[in-house]
VEXRO-165848 format. One record per residue (C-alpha): x, y, z; residue number from 0; residue in three letters. Coordinates in Angstrom, 2 decimals, always signed. Each point is the difference from the previous one (the first is absolute). Layout:
<zaros>
(zaro (X,Y,Z),NUM,"ALA")
...
</zaros>
This chain:
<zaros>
(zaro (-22.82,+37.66,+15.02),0,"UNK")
(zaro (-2.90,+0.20,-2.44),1,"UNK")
(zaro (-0.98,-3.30,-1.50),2,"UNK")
(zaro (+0.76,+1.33,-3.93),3,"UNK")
(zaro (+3.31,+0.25,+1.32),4,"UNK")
(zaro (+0.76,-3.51,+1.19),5,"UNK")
(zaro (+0.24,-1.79,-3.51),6,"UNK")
(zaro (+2.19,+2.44,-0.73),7,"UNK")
(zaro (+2.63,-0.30,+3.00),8,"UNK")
(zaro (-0.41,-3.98,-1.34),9,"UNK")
(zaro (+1.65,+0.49,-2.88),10,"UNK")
(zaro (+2.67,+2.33,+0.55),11,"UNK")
(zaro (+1.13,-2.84,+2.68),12,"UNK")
(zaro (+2.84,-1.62,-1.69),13,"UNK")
(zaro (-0.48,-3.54,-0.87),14,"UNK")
(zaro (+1.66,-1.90,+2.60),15,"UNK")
(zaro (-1.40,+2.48,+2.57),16,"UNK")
(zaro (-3.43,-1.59,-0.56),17,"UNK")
(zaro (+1.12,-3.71,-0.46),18,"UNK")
(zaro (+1.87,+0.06,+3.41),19,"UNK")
(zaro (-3.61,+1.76,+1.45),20,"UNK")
(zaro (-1.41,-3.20,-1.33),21,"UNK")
(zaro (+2.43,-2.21,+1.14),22,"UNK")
(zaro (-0.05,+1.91,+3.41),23,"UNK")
(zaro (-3.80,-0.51,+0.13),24,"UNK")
(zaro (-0.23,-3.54,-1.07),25,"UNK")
(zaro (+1.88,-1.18,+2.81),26,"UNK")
(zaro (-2.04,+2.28,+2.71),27,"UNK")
(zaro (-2.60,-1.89,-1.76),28,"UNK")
(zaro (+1.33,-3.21,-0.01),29,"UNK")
(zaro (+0.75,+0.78,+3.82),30,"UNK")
(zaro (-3.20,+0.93,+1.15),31,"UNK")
(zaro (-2.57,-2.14,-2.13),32,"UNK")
(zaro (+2.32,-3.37,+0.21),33,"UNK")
(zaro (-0.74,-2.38,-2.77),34,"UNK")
(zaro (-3.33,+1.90,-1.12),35,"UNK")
(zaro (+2.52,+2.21,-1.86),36,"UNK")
(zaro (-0.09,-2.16,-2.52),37,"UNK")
(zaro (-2.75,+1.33,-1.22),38,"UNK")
(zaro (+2.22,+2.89,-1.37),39,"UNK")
(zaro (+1.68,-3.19,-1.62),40,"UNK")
(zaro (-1.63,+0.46,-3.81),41,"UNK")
(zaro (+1.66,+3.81,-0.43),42,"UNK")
(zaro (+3.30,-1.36,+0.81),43,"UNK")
(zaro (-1.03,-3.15,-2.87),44,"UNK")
(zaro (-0.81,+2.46,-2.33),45,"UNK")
(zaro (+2.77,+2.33,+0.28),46,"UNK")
(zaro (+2.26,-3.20,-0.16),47,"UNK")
(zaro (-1.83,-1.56,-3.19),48,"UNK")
(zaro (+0.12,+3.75,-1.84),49,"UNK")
(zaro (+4.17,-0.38,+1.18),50,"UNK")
(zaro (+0.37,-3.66,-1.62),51,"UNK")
(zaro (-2.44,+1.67,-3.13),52,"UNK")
(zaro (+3.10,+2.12,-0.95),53,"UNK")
(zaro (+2.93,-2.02,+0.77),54,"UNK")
(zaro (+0.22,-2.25,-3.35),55,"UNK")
(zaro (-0.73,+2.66,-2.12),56,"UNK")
(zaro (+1.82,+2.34,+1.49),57,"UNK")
(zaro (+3.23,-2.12,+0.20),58,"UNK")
(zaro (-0.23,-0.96,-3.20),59,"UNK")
(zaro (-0.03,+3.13,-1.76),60,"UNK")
(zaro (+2.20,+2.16,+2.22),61,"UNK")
(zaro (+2.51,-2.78,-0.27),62,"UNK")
(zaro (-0.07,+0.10,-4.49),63,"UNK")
(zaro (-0.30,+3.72,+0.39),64,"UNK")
(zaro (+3.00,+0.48,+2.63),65,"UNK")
(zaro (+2.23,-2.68,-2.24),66,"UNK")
(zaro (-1.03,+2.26,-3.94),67,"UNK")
(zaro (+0.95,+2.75,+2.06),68,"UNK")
(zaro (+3.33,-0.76,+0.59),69,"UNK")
(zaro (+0.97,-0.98,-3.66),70,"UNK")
(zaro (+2.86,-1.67,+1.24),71,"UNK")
(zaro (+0.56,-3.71,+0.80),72,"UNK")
(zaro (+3.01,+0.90,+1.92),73,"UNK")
(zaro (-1.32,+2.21,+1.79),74,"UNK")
(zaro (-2.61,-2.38,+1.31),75,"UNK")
(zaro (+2.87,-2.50,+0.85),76,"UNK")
(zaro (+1.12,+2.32,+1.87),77,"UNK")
(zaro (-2.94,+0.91,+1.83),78,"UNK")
(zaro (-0.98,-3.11,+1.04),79,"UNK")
(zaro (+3.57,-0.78,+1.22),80,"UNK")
(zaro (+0.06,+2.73,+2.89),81,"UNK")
(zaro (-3.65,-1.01,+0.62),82,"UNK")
(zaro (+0.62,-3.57,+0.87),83,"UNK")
(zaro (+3.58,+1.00,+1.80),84,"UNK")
(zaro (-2.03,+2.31,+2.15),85,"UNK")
(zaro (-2.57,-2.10,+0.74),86,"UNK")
(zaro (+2.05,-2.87,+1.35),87,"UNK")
(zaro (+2.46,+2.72,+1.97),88,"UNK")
(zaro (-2.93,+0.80,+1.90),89,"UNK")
(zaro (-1.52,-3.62,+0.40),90,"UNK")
(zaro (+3.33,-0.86,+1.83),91,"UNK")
(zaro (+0.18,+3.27,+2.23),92,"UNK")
(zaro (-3.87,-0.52,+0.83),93,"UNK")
(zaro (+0.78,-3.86,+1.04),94,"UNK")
(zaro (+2.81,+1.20,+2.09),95,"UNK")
(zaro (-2.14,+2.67,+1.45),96,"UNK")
(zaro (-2.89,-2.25,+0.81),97,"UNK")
(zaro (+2.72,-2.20,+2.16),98,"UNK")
(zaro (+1.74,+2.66,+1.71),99,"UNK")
(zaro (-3.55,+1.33,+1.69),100,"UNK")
(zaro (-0.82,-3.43,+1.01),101,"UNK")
(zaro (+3.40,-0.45,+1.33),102,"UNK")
(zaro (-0.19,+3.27,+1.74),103,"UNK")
(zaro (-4.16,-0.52,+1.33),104,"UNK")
(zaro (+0.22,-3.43,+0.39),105,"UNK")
(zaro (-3.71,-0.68,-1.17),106,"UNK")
(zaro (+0.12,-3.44,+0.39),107,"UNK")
(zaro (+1.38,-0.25,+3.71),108,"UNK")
(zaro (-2.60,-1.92,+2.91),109,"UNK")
(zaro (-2.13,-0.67,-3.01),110,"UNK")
(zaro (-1.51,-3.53,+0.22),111,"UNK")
(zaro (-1.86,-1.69,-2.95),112,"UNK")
(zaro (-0.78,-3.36,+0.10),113,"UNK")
(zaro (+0.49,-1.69,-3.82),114,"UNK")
(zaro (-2.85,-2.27,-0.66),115,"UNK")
(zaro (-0.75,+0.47,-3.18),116,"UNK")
(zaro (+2.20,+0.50,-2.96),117,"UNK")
(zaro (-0.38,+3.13,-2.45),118,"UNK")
(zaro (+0.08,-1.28,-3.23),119,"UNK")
(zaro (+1.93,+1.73,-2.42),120,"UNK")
(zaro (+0.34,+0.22,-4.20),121,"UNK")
(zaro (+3.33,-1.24,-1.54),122,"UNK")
(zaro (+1.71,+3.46,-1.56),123,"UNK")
(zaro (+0.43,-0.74,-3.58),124,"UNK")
(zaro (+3.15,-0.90,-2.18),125,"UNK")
(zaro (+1.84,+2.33,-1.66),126,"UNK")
(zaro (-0.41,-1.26,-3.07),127,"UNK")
(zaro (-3.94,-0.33,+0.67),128,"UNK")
(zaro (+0.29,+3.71,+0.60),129,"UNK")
(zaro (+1.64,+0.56,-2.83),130,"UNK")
(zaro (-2.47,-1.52,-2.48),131,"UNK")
(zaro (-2.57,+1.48,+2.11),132,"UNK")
(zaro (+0.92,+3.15,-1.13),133,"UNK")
(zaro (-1.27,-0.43,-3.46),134,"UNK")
(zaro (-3.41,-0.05,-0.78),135,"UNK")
(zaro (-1.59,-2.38,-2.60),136,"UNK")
(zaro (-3.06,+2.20,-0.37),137,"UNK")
(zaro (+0.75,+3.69,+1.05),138,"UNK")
(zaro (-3.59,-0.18,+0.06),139,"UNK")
(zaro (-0.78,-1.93,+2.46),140,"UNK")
(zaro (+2.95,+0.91,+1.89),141,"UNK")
(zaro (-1.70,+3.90,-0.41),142,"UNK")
(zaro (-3.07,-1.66,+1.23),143,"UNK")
(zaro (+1.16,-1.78,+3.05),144,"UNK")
(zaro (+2.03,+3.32,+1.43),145,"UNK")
(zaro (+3.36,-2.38,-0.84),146,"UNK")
(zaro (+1.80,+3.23,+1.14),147,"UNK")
(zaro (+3.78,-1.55,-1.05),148,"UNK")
(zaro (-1.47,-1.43,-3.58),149,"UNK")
(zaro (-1.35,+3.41,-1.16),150,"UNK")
(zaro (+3.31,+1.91,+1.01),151,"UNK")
(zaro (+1.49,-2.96,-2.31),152,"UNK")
(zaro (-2.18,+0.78,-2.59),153,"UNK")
(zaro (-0.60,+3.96,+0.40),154,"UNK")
(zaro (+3.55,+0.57,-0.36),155,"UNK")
(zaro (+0.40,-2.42,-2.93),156,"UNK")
(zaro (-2.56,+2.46,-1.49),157,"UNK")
(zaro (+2.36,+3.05,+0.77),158,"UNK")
(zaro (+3.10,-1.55,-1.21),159,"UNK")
(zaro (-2.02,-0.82,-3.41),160,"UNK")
(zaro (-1.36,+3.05,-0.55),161,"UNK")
(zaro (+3.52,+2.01,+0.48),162,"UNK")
(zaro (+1.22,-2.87,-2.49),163,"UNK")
(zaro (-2.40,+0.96,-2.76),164,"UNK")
(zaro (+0.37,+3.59,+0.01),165,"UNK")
(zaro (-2.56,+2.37,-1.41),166,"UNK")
(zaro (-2.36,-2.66,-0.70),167,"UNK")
(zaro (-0.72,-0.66,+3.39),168,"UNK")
(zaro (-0.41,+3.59,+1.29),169,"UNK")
(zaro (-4.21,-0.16,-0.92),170,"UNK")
(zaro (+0.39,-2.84,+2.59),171,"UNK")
(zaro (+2.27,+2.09,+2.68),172,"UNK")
(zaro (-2.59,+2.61,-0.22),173,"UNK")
(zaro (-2.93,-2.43,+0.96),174,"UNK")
(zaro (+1.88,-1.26,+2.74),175,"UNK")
(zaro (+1.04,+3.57,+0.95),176,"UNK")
(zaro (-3.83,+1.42,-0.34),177,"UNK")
(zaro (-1.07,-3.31,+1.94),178,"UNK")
(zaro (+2.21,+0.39,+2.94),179,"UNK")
(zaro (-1.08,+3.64,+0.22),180,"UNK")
(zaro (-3.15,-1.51,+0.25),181,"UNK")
(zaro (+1.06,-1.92,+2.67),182,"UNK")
(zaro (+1.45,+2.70,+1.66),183,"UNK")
(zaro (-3.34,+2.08,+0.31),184,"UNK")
(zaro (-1.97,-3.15,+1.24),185,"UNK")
(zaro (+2.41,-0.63,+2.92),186,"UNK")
(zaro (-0.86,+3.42,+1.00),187,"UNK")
(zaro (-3.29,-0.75,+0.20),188,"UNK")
(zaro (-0.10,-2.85,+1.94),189,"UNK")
(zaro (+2.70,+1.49,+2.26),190,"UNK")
(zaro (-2.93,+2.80,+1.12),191,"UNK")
(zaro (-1.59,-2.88,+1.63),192,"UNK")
(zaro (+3.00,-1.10,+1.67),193,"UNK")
(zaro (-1.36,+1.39,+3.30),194,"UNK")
(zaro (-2.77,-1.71,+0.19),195,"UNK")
(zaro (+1.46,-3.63,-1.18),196,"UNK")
(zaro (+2.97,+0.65,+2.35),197,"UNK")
(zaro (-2.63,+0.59,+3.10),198,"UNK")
(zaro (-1.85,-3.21,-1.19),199,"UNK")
(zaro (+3.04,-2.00,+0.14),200,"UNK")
(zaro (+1.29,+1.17,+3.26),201,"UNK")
(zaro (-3.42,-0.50,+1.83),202,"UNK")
(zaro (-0.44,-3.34,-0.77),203,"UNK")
(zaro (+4.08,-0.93,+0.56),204,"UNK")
(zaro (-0.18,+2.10,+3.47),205,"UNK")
(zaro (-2.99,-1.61,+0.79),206,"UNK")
(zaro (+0.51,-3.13,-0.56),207,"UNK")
(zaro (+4.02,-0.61,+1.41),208,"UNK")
(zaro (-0.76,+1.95,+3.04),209,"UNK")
(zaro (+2.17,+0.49,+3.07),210,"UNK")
(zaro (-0.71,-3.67,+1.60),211,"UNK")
(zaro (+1.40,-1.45,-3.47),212,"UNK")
(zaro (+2.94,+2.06,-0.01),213,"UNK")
(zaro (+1.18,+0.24,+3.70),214,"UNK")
(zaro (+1.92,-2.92,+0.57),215,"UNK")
(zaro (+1.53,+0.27,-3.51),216,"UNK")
(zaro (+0.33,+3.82,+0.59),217,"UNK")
(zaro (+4.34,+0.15,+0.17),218,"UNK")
(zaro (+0.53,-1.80,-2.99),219,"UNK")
(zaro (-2.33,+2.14,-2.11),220,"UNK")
(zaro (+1.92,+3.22,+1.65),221,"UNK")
(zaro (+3.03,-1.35,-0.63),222,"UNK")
(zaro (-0.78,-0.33,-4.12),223,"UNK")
(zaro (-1.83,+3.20,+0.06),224,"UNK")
(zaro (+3.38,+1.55,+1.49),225,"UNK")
(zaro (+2.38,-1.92,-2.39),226,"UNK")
(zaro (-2.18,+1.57,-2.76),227,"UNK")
(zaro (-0.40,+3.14,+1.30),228,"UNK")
(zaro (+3.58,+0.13,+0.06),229,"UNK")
(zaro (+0.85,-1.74,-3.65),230,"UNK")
(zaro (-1.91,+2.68,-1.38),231,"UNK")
(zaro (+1.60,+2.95,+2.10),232,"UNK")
(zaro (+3.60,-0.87,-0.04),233,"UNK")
(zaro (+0.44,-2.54,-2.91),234,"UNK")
(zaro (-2.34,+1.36,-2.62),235,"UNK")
(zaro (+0.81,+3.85,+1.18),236,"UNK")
(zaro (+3.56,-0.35,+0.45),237,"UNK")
(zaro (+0.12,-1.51,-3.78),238,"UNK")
(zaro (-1.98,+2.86,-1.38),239,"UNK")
(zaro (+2.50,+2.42,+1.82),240,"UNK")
(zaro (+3.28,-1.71,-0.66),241,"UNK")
(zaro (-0.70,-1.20,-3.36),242,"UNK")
(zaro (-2.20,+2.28,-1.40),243,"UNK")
(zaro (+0.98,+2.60,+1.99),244,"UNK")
(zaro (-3.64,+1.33,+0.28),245,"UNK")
(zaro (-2.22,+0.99,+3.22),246,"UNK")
(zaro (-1.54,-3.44,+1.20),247,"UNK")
(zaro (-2.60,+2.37,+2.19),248,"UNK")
(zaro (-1.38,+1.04,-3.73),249,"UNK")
(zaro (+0.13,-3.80,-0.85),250,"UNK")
(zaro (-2.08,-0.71,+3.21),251,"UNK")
(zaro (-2.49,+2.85,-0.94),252,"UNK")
(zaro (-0.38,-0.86,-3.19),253,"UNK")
(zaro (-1.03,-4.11,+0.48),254,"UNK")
(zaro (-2.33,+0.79,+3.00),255,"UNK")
(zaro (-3.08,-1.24,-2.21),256,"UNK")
(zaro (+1.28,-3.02,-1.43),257,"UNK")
(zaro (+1.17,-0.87,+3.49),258,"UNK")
(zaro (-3.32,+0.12,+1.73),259,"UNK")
(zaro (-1.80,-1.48,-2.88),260,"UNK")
(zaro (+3.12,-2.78,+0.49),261,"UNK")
(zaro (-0.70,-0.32,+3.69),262,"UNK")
(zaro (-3.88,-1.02,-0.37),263,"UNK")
(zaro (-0.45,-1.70,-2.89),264,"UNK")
(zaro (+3.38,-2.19,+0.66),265,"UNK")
(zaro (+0.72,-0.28,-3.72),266,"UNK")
(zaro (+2.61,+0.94,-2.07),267,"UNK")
(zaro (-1.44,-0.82,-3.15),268,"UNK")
(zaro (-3.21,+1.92,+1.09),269,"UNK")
(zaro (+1.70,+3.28,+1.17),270,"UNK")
(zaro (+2.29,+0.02,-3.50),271,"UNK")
(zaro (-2.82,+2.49,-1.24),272,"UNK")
(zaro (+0.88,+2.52,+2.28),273,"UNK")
(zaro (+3.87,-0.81,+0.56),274,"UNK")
(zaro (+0.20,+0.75,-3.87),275,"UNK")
(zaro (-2.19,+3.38,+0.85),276,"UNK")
(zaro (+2.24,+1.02,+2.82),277,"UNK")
(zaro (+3.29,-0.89,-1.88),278,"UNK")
(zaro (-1.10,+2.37,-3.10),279,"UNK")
(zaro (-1.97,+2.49,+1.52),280,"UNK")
(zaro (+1.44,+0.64,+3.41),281,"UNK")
(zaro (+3.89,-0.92,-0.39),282,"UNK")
(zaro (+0.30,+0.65,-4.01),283,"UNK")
(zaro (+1.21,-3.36,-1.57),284,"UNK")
(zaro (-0.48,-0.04,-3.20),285,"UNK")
(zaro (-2.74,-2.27,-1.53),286,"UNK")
(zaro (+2.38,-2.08,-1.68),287,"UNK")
(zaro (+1.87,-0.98,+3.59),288,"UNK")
(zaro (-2.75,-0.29,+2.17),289,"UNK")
(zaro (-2.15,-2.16,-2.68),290,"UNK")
(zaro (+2.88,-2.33,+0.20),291,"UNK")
(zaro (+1.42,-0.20,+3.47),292,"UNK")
(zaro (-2.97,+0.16,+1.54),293,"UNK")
(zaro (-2.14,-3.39,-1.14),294,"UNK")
(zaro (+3.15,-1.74,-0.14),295,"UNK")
(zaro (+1.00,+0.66,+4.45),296,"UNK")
(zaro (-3.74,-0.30,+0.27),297,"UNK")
(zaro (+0.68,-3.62,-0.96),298,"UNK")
(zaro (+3.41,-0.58,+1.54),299,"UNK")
(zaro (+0.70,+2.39,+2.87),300,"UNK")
(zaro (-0.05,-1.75,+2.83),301,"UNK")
(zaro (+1.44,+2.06,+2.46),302,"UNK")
(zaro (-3.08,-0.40,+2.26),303,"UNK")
(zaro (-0.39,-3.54,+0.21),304,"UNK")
(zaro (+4.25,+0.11,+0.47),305,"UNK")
(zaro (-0.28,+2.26,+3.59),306,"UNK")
(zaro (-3.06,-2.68,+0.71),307,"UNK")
(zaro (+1.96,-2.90,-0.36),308,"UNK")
(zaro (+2.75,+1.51,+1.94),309,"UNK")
(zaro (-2.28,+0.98,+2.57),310,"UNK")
(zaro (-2.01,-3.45,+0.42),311,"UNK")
(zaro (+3.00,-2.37,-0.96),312,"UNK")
(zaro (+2.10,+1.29,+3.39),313,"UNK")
(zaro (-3.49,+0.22,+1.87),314,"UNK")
(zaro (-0.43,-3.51,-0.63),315,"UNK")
(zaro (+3.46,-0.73,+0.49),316,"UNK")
(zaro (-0.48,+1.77,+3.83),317,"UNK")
(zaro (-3.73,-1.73,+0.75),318,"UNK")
(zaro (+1.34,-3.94,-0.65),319,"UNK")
(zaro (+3.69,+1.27,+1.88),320,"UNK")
(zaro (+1.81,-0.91,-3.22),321,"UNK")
(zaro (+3.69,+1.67,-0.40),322,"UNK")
(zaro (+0.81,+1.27,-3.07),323,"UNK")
(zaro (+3.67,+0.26,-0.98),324,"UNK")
(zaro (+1.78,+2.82,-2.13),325,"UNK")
(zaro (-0.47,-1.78,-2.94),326,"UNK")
(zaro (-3.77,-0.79,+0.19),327,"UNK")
(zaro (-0.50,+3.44,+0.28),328,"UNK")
(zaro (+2.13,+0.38,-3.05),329,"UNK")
(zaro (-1.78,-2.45,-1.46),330,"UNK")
(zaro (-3.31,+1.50,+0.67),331,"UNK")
(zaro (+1.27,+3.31,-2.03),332,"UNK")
(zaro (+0.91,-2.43,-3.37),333,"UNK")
(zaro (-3.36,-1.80,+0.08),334,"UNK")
(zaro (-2.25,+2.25,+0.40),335,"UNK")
(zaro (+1.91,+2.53,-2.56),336,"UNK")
(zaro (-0.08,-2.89,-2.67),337,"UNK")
(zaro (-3.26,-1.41,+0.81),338,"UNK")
(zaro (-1.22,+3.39,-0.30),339,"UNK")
(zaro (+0.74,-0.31,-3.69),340,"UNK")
(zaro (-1.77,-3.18,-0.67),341,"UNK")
(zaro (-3.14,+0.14,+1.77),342,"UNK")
(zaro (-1.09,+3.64,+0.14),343,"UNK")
(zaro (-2.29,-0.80,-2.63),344,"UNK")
(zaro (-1.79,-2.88,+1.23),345,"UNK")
(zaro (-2.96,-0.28,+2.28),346,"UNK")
(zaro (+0.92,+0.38,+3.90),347,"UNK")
(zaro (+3.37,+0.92,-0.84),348,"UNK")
(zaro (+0.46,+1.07,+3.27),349,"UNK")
(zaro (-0.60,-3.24,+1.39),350,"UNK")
(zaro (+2.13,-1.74,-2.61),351,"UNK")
(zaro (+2.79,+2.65,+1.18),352,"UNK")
(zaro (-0.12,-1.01,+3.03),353,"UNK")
(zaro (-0.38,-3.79,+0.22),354,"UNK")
(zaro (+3.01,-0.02,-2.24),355,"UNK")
(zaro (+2.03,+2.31,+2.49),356,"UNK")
(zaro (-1.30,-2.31,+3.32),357,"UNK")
(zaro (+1.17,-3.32,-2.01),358,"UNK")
(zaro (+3.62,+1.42,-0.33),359,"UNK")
(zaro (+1.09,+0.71,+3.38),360,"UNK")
(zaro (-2.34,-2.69,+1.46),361,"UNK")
(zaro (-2.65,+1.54,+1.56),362,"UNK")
(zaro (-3.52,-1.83,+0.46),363,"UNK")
(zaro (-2.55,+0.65,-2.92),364,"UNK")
(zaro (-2.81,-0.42,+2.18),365,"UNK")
(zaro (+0.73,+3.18,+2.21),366,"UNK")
(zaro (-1.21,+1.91,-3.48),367,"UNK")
(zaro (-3.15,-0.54,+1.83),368,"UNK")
(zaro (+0.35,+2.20,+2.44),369,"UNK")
(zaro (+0.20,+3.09,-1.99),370,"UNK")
(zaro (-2.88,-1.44,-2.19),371,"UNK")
(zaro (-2.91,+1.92,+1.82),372,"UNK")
(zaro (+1.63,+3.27,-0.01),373,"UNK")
(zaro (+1.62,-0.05,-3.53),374,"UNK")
(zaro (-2.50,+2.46,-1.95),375,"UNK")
(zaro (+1.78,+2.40,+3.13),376,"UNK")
(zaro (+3.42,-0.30,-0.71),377,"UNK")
(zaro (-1.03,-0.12,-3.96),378,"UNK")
(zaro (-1.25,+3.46,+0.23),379,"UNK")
(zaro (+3.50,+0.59,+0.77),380,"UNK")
(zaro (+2.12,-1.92,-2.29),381,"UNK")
(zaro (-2.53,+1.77,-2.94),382,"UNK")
(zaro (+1.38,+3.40,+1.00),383,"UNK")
(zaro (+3.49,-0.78,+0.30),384,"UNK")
(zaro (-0.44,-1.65,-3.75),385,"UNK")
(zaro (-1.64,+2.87,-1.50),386,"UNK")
(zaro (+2.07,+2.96,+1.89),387,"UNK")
(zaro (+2.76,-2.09,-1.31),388,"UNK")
(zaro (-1.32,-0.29,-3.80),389,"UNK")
(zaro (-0.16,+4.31,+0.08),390,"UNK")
(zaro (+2.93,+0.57,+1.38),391,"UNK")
(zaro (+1.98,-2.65,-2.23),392,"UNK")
(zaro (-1.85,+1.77,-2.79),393,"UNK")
(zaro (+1.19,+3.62,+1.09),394,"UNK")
(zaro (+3.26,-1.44,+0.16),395,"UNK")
(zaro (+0.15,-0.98,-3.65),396,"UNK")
(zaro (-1.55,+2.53,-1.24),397,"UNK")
(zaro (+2.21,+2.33,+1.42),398,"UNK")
(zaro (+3.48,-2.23,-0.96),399,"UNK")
(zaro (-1.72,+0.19,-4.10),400,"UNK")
(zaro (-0.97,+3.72,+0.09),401,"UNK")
(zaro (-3.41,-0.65,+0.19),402,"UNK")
(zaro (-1.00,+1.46,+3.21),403,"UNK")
(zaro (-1.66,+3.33,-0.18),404,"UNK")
(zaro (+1.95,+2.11,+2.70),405,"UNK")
(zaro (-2.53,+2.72,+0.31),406,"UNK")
(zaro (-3.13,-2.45,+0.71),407,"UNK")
(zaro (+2.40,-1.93,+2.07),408,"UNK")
(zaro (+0.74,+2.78,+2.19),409,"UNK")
(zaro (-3.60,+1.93,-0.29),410,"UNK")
(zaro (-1.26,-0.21,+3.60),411,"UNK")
(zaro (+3.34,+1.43,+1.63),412,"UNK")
(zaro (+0.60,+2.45,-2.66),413,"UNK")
(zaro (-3.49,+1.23,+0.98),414,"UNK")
(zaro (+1.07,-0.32,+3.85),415,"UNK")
(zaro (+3.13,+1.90,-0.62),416,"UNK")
(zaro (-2.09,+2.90,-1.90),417,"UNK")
</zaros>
């Protein structure tokens, strides 16, 4: 192969062809060079800082523009009704999951730990503190800041008030709709240097959490990666199929980038750029949809940090020889589906999640310790499972309002089929 050629087989690649060769390569890397692959460290920084560059702005206005563009208040109701149903229908199967593979692989079992030291943990806030949390007293600062919750407050407070005023607001709607085109092109942009970030990230995580860290911690992490593996193949496809009655394989296909970008950057708010791109582009939900559903299970899907606290709560149940009875595990279901509301927003929700869950079926705090050194592991995970489960809640909407395009939808196997 000449070497004129080569740039061009580079970009007919597909996108998340060339972000899983950097993700592939970063943790040869990361392998091979130990913790000097952190020198790769500042691409992955970058990539990560141009991510959190678009998420306020880009929230913002695809939220006001996805809100005008329904014209309908209802409809919005309505919307955000099925969203928050789905969402906690899947928190409660992923908890259950998460329990079931421990129960089955028995992670936990001749594990010894002695408890010296106690984790300490944050109090999860009241309900009524979340509640007033919710609104901002300056939007601005709350823009400035990244207050993800306060600007969806405020953006669609925006929407609703410019459907309310009619044609006087529609010079407005067309900023915000010219704006989040804007948007749109610069998240393309700093998606072609996905690769490279991706490959910085993984280096320096492979390299630094290498097999010594993770070996005698090595069945729990397979056990969450399983659950997860499995949330997203049964639960998430067997919705899309049963519900929507579409092909989950296209669903799969179609989420690929947002997935790997998911898996190393372990942030849901930081991969929304790309979940939004991949819900429009590669499944065909309408703006409107995706611009809502989307920011808002990027704040409150927690169907991640559910299988994880599943997953650790019976692990630590098995490592201090604790029983738990029929009703602690229901118990552990309830919790961690209503804490899931209340604390998805705040820092080290996942944490929070799961101090809550160990308090109500009496299981030490302190064994939250154990799973402290390998966390950024299993929250590679849980960040997957949250965004796979933002798209496909998405799909699902848009498909139950008519907003789904069919024909992108099904693209790849119409082509497959031709």
């Amino acid at each position: 192969m000449s070497d004129s050629s080569r740039p061009n087989l580079w970009r007919r690649l597909p996108l998340w062809q060339k972000i899983l060769g950097g993700l592939a390569l970063g943790i040869l890397a990361g392998a091979l060079m130990g913790e000097s692959a952190s020198m790769f460290k500042p691409l992955g920084d970058i990539f990560i800082n141009a991510i959190k560059m678009l998420i306020v702005p880009l929230v913002f206005s695809t939220l006001v523009v996805g809100i005008t563009s329904m014209r309908d208040p209802q409809k919005m109701g309505r919307i955000g009704g099925k969203t928050i149903a789905l969402y906690l229908l899947t928190t409660a199967f992923a908890i259950a999951i998460g329990m079931l593979a421990s129960s089955i692989f028995q992670p936990g079992a001749g594990f010894e730990f002695n408890f010296d030291k106690a984790m300490e943990t944050k109090d999860a806030p009241s309900l009524v503190q979340i509640l007033v949390d919710l609104v901002p007293s300056n939007p601005i600062d709350a823009l400035a800041n990244g207050n993800i919750m306060q600007i969806i407050v405020f953006a669609i407070g925006i929407g609703i008030s410019l459907i309310m005023i009619g044609d006087k607001g529609e010079p407005v709607v067309r900023v915000f709709d010219s704006f989040a085109e804007v948007m749109y092109k610069l998240t393309e942009f700093v998606m072609a240097f996905a690769p490279f970030g991706v490959f910085g990230l993984m280096a320096h995580v492979s390299g630094n959490y290498g097999l010594d860290v993770l070996l005698p911690l090595a069945k729990v992490i397979g056990v969450a990666y399983l659950a997860s593996i499995v949330h997203v193949l049964v639960v998430y496809s067997g919705l899309l199929a049963t519900l929507g009655k579409l092909n989950p394989v296209r669903y799969l296909r179609g989420i690929v980038d947002a997935l790997v970008v998911a898996f190393s950057s372990a942030s849901s708010s930081g991969t929304l750029p790309i979940s939004i791109r991949c819900a429009q582009k590669n499944l065909g939900v309408s703006e409107g949809v995706s611009g809502f559903v989307l920011p808002v299970g990027a704040t409150i899907n927690m169907d991640g940090t559910a299988i994880y606290q599943g997953v650790v709560a019976l692990f630590i149940a098995q490592m201090t020889g604790i029983e738990l009875s029929m009703m602690d595990y229901g118990m552990i279901v309830l919790t961690g589906t209503l804490a899931s509301i209340g604390t998805a927003g705040v820092p080290g929700a996942g944490l929070i999640m799961l101090s809550i869950v160990l308090s109500q079926v009496g299981l030490p705090l302190e064994a939250i310790a154990v799973i402290a050194g390998i966390d950024r592991i299993l929250d590679m995970a849980r960040t997957t499972v949250n965004v796979a489960g933002d798209l496909m809640v998405t799909t699902l909407v848009g498909k139950s309002e008519n907003e789904l395009d069919l024909e992108v939808y099904n693209a790849t196997q119409q082509k497959k089929d031709a």
